[in-house]
Wavefront OBJ file of the C-alpha trace (Angstrom):
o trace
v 0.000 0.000 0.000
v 1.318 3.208 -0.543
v 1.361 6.084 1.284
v -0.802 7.902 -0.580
v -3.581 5.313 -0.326
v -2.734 5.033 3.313
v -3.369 8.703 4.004
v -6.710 8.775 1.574
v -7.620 5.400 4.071
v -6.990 7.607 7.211
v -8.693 10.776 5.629
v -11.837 9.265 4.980
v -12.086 6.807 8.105
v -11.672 10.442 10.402
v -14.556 12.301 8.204
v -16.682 9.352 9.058
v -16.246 9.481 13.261
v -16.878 13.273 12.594
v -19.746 12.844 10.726
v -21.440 9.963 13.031
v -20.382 12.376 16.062
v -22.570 15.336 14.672
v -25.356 12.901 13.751
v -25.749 11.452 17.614
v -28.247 12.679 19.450
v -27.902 13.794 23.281
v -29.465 11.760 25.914
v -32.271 13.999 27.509
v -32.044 14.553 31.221
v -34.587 13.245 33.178
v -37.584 15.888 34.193
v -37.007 16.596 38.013
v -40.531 15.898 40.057
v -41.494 18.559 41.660
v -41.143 18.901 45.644
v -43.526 20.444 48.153
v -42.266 23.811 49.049
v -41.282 23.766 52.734
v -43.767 25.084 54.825
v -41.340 27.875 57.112
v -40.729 27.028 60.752
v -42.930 28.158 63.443
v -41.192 30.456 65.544
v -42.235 30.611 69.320
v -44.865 33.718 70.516
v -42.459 35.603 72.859
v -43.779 38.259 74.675
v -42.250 41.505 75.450
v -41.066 41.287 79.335
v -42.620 43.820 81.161
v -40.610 46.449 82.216
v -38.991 46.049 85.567
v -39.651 49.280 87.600
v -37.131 49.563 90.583
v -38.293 47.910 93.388
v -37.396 49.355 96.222
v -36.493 53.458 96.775
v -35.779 54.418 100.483
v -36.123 57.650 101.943
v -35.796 59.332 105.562
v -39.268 58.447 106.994
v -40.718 54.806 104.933
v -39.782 52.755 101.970
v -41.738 52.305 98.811
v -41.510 48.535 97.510
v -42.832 46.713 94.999
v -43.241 43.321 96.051
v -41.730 40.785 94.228
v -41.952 36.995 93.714
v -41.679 35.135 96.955
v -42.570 38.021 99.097
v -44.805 38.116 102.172
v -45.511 40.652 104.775
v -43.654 38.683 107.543
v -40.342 38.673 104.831
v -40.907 42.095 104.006
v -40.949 43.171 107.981
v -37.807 41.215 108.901
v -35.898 42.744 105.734
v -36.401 46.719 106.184
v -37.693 47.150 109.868
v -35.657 43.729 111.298
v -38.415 42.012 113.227
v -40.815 39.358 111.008
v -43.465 39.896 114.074
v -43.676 43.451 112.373
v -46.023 41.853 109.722
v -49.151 43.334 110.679
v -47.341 46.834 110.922
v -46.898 46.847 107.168
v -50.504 44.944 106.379
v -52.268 47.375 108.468
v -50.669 50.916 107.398
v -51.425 49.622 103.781
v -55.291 48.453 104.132
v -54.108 45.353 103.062
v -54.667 41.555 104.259
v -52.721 39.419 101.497
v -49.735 40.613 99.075
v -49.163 39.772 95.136
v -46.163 40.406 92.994
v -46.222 44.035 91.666
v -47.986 45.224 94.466
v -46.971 48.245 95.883
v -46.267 49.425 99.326
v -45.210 52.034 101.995
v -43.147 50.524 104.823
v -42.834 53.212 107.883
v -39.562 53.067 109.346
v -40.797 54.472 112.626
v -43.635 54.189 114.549
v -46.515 55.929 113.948
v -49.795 56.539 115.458
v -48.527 56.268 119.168
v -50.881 54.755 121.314
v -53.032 53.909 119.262
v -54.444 57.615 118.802
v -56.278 59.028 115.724
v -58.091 61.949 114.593
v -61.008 60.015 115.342
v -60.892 56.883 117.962
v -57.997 55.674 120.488
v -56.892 52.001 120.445
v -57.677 49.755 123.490
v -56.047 46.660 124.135
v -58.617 44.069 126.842
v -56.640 41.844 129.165
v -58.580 38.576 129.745
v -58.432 36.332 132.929
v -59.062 33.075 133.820
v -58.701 30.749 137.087
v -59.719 27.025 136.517
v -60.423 24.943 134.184
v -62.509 21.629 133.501
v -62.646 18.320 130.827
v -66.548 18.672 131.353
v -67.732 20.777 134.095
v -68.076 24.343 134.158
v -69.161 27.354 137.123
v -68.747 30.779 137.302
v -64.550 30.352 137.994
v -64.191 27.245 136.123
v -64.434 27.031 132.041
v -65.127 24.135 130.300
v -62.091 22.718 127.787
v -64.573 22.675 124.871
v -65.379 26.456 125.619
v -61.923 27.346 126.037
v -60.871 25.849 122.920
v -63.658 27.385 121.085
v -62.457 30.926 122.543
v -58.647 30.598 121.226
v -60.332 29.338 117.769
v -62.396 32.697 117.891
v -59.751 35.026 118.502
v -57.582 33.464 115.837
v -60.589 33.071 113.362
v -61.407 36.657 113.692
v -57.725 38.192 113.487
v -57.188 39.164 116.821
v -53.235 38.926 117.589
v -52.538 37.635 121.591
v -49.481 39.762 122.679
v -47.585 39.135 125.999
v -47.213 41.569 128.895
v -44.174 43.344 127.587
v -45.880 44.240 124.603
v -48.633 46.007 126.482
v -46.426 47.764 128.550
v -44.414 48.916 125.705
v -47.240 49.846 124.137
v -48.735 51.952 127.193
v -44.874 53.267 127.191
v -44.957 54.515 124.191
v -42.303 52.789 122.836
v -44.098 50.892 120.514
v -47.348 50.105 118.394
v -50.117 46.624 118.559
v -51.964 45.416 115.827
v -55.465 47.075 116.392
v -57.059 43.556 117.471
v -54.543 42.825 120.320
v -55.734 41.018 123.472
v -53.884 39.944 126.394
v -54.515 36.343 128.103
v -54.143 35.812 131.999
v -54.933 32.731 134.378
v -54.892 33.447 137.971
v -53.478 31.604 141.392
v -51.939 27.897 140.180
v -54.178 25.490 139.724
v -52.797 22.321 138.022
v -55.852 22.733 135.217
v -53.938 25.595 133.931
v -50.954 22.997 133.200
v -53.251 19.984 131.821
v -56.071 21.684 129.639
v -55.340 25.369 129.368
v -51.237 25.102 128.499
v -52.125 22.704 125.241
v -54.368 24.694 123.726
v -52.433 27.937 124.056
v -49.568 26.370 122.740
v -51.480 24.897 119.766
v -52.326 27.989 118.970
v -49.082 29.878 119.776
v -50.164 32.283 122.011
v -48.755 33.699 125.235
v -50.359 33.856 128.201
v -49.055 35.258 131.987
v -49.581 32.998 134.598
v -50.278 34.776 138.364
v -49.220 32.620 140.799
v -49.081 32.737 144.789
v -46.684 30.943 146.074
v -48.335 29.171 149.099
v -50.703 27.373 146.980
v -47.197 25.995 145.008
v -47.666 22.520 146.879
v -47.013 19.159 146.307
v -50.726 17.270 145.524
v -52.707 16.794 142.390
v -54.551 20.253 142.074
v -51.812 22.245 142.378
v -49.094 23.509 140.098
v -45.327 21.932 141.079
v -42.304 24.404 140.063
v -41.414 21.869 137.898
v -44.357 21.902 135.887
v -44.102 25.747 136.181
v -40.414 25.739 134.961
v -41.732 24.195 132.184
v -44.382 26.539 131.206
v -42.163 28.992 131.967
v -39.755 27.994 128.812
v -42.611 27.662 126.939
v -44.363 30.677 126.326
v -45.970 31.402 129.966
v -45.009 34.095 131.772
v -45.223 33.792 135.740
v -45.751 36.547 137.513
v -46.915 37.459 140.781
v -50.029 36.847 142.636
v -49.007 37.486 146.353
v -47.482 34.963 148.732
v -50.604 33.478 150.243
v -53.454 35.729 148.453
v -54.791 37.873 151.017
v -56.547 40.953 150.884
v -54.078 43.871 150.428
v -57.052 46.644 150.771
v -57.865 46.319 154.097
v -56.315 45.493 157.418
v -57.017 41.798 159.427
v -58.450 41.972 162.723
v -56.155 43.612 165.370
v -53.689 44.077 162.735
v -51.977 47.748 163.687
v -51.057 50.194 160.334
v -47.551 49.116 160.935
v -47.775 45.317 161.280
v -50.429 45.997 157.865
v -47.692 48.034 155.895
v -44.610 45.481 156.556
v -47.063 42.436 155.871
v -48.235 43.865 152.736
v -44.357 44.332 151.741
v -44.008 40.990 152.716
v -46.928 39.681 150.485
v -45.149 41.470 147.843
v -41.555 40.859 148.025
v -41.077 37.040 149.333
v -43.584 35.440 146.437
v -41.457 37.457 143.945
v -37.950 36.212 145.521
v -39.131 32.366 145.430
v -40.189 32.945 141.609
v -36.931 33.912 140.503
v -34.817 31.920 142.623
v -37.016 28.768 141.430
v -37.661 29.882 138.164
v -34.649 32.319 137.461
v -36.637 34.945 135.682
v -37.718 38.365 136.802
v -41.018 39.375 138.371
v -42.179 42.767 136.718
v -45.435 42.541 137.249
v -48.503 42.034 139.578
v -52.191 40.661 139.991
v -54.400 41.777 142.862
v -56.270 38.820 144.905
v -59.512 39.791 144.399
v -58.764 43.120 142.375
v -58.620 45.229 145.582
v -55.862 47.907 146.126
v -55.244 51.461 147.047
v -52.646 54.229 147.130
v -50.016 52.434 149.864
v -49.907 48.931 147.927
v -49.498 50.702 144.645
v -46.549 53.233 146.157
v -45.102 49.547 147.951
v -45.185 48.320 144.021
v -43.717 51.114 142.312
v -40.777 50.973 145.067
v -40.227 47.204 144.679
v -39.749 48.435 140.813
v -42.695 46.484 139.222
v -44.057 47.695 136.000
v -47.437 47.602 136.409
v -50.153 45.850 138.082
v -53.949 44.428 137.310
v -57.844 45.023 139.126
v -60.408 42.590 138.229
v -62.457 45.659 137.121
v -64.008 45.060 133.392
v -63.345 47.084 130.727
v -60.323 47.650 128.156
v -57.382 49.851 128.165
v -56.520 52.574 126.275
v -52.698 53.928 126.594
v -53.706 56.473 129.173
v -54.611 53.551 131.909
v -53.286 53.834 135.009
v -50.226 51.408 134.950
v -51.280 49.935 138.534
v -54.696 49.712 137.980
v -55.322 48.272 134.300
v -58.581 46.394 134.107
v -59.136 43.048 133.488
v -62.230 40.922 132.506
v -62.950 38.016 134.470
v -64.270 35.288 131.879
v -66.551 32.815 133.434
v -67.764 29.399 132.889
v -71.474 30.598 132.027
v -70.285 32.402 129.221
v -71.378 31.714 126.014
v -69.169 32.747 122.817
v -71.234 35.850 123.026
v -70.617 37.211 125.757
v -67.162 36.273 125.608
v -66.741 38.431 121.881
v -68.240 41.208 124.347
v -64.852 41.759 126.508
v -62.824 42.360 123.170
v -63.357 45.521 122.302
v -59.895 47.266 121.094
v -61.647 50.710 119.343
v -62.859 53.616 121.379
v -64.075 56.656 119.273
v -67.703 57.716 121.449
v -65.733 60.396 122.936
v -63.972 61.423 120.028
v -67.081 61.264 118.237
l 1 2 3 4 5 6 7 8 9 10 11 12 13 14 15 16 17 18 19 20 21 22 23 24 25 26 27 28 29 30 31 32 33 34 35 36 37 38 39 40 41 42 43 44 45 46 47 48 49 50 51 52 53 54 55 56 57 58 59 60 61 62 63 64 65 66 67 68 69 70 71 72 73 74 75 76 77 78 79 80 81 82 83 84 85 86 87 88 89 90 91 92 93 94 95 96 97 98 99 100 101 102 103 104 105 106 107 108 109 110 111 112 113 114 115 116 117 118 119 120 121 122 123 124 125 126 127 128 129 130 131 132 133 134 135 136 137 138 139 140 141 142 143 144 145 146 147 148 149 150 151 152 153 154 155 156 157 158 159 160 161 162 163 164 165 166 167 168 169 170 171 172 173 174 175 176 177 178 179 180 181 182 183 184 185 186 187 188 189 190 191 192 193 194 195 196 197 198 199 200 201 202 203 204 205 206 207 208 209 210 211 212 213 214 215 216 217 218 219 220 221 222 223 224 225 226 227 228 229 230 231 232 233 234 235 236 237 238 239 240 241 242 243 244 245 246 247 248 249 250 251 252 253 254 255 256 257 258 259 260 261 262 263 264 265 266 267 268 269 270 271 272 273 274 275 276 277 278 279 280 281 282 283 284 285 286 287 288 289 290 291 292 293 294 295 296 297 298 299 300 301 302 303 304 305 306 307 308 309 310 311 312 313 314 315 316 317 318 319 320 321 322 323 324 325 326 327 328 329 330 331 332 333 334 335 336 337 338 339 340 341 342 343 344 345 346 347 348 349 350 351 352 353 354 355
């Protein structure tokens, strides 16, 4: 072959790949099925946070608050004026009896209407007393358990607040304010009923009570209070206080008893019952409870020598801050009461005279 008929060979076998090249046709690419368009993502509903006002400003005389989560009047009290038991303080200056978050309030930093005294009524706290007490009998000194019991449950249903005796003197001091609906609760000589039915329930309850004892009738026997079960009142909530030494009249003079031999006994009624309850009970005696309410001018100068505080009649009625310190009334409740007549030695408001 020669190379002329090779290259002719070659020419014409290229012009035919060319040609079958052009003449192919392209494979078509497949249609694409068509997909759901994705629906966009739900975003979460935030709303705007409300806007945070500051929550506390303090100036000379109060503080305005907002209360926040978690707060309560008892919190509130023991944060800006240092004493939880201050609660009512801030409730009661703000017309208020139960506390939400954003709710705002005025917190006094010093006491204000002092003794109780407004433009239009006076405050006045009642002392209550009591002597015995009975699982089911009941006479004009003795109350019934039941009817005790139902008498705490009333003073706690109907917001009255049961303050000890420092409290009421510090209140008739001046030196500080009571919730409107205070009351005071007293139990008289030392009779072991005080211990089994009386103590329980108070302490259920959480109240304080003062306990006037004197001391002769402190005797070993079944109706009678030991110092043991006194000592443990006495860390407990009970405050014992002085009822005498063997409960005589300290108004009047005993047969053929001269003025002298009546002034040194009276001192002596007065001054050995208080040593034996703080040597026994290691506590002071600051207060006093007159056998049968009696007194006049010499026992009350023999008290306010002898340096206690204040002293208590059996006269009924309540006690505004201008009481006599050494003759505050108290009101005897009886075993023929009904709930009644028991609501009826509460009062704490006096405006008639105001009126």
């Amino acid at each position: 072959m020669t190379k002329t008929l090779l290259f002719v060979i070659v020419f014409i076998l290229s012009v035919l790949m060319i040609t079958s090249c052009a003449t192919l046709q392209p494979t078509p690419e497949p249609t694409p099925v068509p997909q759901p368009e994705p629906k966009p993502a739900i975003q979460p509903t935030i709303e705007p946070l409300p806007r945070i006002e500051t929550p506390v400003r303090e100036f000379s005389d109060f503080i305005a608050v907002i209360a926040q989560l978690g707060d309560s009047f008892s919190s509130l009290a023991s944060k800006y004026l240092k004493d939880p038991s201050l609660d009512w303080f801030i409730s009661e200056f703000n017309g208020i009896t139960s506390l939400k978050p954003g709710q705002e309030l005025i917190i006094p930093l010093h006491p204000h209407g002092k003794g109780g005294l407004t433009l239009k009524s006076y405050q006045t706290v009642p002392v209550i007393s009591y002597h015995k007490f009975s699982e089911d009998k009941s006479d004009t000194l003795t109350v019934k358990k039941s009817a005790f019991e139902e008498q705490m449950k009333f003073l706690k249903e109907s917001g009255y607040r049961v303050i000890s005796m420092d409290e009421l003197f510090d209140f008739l001091d001046f030196k500080r304010p009571l919730p409107k609906k205070s009351v005071v609760i007293t139990i008289d000589d030392g009779w072991v009923s005080a211990y089994e039915i009386a103590y329980p329930i108070l302490k259920k309850y959480g109240y304080p009570a003062t306990l006037f004892v004197y001391t002769d009738l402190i005797l070993p026997g079944r109706n009678f209070l030991s110092w043991d079960l006194l000592a443990e009142m006495s860390k407990n909530g009970i405050d014992i206080q002085c009822h005498t030494k063997s409960h005589r009249n300290l108004d009047r003079r005993n047969n053929q008893e001269s003025f002298r031999e009546y002034f040194e006994n009276v001192k002596k009624e007065l001054t050995e019952s208080a040593e034996l309850i703080r040597k026994r009970l290691n506590k002071p005696v600051k207060y006093f409870a007159y056998p049968y309410g009696d007194t006049n001018s010499l026992v009350i100068a023999q008290l306010v020598k002898l340096g206690y505080r204040g002293a208590f009649t059996v006269e009924r009625g309540s006690n505004p801050f201008f009481v006599h310190p050494y003759r505050i009334n108290r009101s005897m409740i009886f075993g023929t009461f009904s709930l009644r007549d028991f609501e009826k030695n509460l009062a704490y408001l006096n405006d008639k005279e105001l009126r």
